[in-house]
VOTIFI-760648 format. One line per field, with one value per residue (C-alpha): z, y, x. Coordinates in Angstrom, 3 decimals. Layout:
BEGIN
up: (Z_...)
north: (Y_...)
east: (X_...)
//
This chain:
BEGIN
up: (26.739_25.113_26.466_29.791_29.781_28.771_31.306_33.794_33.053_33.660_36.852_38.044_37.712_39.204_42.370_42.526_42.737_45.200_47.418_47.728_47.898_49.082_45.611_41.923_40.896_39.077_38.117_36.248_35.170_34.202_30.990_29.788_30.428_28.620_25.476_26.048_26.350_27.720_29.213_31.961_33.561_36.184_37.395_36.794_38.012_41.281_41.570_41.448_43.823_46.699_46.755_46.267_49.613_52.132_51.461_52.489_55.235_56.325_56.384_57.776_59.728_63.037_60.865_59.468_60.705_61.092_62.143_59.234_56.614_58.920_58.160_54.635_53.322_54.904_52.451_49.755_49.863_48.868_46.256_44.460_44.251_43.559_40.931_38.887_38.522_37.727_34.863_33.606_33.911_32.829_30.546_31.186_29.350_31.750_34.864_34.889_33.956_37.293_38.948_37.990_38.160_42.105_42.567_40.487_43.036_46.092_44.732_43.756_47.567_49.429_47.473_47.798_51.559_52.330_55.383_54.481_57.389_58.141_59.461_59.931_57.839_55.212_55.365_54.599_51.740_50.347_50.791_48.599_45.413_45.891_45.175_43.039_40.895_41.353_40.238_36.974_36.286_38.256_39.921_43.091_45.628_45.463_47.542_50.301_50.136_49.719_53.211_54.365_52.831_55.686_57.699_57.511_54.053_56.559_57.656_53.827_52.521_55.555_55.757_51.973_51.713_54.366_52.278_48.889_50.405_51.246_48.597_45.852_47.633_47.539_43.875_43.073_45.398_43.168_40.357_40.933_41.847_38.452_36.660_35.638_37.275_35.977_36.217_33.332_35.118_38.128_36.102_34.452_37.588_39.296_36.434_37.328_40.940_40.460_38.759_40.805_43.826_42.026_41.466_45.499_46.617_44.528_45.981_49.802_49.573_47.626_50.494_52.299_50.218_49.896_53.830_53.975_53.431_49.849_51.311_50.346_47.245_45.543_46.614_45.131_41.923_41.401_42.267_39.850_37.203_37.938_37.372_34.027_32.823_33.702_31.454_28.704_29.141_28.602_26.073_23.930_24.237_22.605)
north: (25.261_28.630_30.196_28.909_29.628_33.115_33.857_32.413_34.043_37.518_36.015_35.210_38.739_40.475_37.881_39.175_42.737_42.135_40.042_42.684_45.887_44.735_46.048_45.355_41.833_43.358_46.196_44.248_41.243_42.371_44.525_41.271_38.888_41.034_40.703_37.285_35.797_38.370_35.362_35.326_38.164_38.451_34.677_33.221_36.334_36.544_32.672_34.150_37.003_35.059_32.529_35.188_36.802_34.078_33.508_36.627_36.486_33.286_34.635_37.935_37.337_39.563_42.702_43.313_46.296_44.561_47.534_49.460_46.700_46.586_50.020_50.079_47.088_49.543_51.749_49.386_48.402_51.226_51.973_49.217_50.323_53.550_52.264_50.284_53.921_55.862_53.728_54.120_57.340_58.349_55.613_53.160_55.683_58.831_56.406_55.048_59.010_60.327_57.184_57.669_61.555_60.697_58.845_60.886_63.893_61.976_60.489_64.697_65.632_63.201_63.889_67.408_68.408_65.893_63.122_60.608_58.219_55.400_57.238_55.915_58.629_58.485_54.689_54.688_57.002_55.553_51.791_53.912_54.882_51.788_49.471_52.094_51.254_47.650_47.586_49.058_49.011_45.926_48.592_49.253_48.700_51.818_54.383_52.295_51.652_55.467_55.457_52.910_54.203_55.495_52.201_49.183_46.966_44.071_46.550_47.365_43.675_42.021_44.854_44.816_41.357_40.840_43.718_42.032_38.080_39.878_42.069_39.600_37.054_39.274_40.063_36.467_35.797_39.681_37.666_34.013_35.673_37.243_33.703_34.610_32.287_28.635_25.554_26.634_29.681_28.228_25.423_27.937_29.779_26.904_26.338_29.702_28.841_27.310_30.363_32.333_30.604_30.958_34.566_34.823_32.607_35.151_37.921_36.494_37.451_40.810_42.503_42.581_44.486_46.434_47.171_49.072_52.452_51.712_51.183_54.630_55.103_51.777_52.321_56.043_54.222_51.632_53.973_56.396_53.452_52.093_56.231_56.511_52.666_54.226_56.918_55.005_52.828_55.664_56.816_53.811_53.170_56.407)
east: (-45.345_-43.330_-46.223_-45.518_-41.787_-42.221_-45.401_-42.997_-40.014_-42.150_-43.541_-40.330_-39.059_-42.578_-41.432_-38.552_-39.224_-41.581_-39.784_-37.740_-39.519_-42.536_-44.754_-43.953_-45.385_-48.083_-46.721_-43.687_-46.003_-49.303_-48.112_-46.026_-48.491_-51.119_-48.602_-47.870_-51.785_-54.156_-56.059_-53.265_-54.785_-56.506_-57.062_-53.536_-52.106_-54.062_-53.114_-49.645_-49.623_-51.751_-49.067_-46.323_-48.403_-48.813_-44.849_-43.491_-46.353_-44.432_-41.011_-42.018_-44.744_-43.917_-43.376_-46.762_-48.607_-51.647_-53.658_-52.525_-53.470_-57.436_-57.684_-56.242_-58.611_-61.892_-60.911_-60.284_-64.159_-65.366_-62.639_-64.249_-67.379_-65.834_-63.800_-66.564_-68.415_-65.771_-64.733_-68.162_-68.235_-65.031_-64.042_-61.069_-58.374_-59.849_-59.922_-56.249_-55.092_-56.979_-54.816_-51.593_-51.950_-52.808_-49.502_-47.847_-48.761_-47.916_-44.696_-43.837_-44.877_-42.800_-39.562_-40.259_-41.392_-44.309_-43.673_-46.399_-47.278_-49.863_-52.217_-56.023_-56.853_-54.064_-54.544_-58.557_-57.546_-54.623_-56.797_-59.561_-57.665_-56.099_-59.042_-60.284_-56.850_-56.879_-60.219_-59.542_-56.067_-54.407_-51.917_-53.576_-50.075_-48.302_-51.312_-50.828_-46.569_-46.171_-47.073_-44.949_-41.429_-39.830_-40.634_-37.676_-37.791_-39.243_-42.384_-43.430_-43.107_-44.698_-47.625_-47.727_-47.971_-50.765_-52.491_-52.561_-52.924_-56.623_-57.493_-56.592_-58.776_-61.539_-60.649_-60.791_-64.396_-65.911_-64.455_-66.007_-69.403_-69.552_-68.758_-65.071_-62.858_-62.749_-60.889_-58.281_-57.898_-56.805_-54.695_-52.649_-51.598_-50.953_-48.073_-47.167_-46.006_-43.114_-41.458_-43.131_-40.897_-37.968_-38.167_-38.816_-36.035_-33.741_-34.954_-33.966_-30.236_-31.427_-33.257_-30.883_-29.207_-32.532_-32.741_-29.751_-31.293_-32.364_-36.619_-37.824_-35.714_-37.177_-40.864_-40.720_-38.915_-41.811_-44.852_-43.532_-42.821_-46.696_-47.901_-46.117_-46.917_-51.141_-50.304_-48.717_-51.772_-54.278_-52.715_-52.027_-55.634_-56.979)
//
């Protein structure tokens, strides 16, 4: 039951984040959870995040870019192909330093000169290192917002959300086929919801907040915080 609190507690502020930028459940929870009980992740956290999904997708249905999140999940196939051989070839501390080091460059670009936009091309890419990162390092959202940060608060957490409701079910099919989801799995995460509801009702009033002009500036903030957790990731585990 402590267990439960705490895991909660960390879902309910990944929720939050996310219910307001659009990105950031993982990104705040997986780190905590892994301290908390490692067995949290990925099942009960992909529990988590497809709920978390279909209710922004609910509230913000009309706003989703629905070609853009086609095109971005093309690229995500791939990506996690790609990113199963390039963490055997370059080792889970090389793979999530190439990842972050890609972020980090965008992020640099587009407060600097560079106008990202959603793009078929930019969108098959960014949907590419984003399964890639998923695959390997659970932090696969911020490729694809980066390209969404000029758009309204509404566009990046409807698009976003209709972006991860897929790829973490096809996460959690990749993961049943190879005999790693079970019924504990999918008990724990259900005990997860509840918090995980909490920390999205809060975050209602807080995007609004959020939507006036504070989109790009929090996107930036939490793909830059999801490059430097990679980093502090490959290098603890040298």
């Amino acid at each position: 039951m402590v267990m439960i609190l705490l895991a909660g507690l960390v879902i309910a502020m990944g929720a939050f984040v996310q219910g307001t930028a659009g990105i950031g459940l993982a990104l705040v929870a997986a780190p905590l959870l892994a301290i908390v009980e490692p067995r949290l992740i990925p099942v009960p956290l992909l529990v988590v995040a497809i709920g978390h999904a279909l209710l922004t997708l609910r509230r913000e249905w009309g706003d989703a870019d629905w070609s853009g999140v086609g095109w971005a999940l093309l690229g995500r196939l791939p990506g996690v192909a790609l990113g199963v051989l390039m963490v055997a070839a370059l080792s889970p501390r090389g793979f999530r330093a190439v990842v972050a080091i890609i972020v980090l460059v965008c992020v640099a670009l587009s407060m600097v000169r560079w106008q990202p936009r959603p793009t078929r091309p930019a969108l098959l890419a960014a949907g590419l290192v984003s399964g890639a990162g998923g695959t390997a390092a659970a932090i696969g959202g911020p490729p694809v917002a980066l390209l969404y940060q000029r758009a309204s608060g509404a566009r990046v957490r409807a698009t976003m959300a209709a972006y991860f409701a897929v790829g973490s079910v096809l996460s959690m099919a990749g993961l049943a086929i190879g005999g790693q989801v079970d019924a504990d799995g999918l008990y724990t995460g259900s005990l997860l919801l509840p918090f995980m509801i909490v920390g999205y009702l809060l975050s209602t009033p807080a995007r609004r907040v959020l939507d006036r002009g504070w989109v790009r500036p929090a996107v930036l903030g939490l793909a830059l915080a999801g490059a430097i957790g990679l980093l502090v990731q490959a290098a603890l585990s040298g």
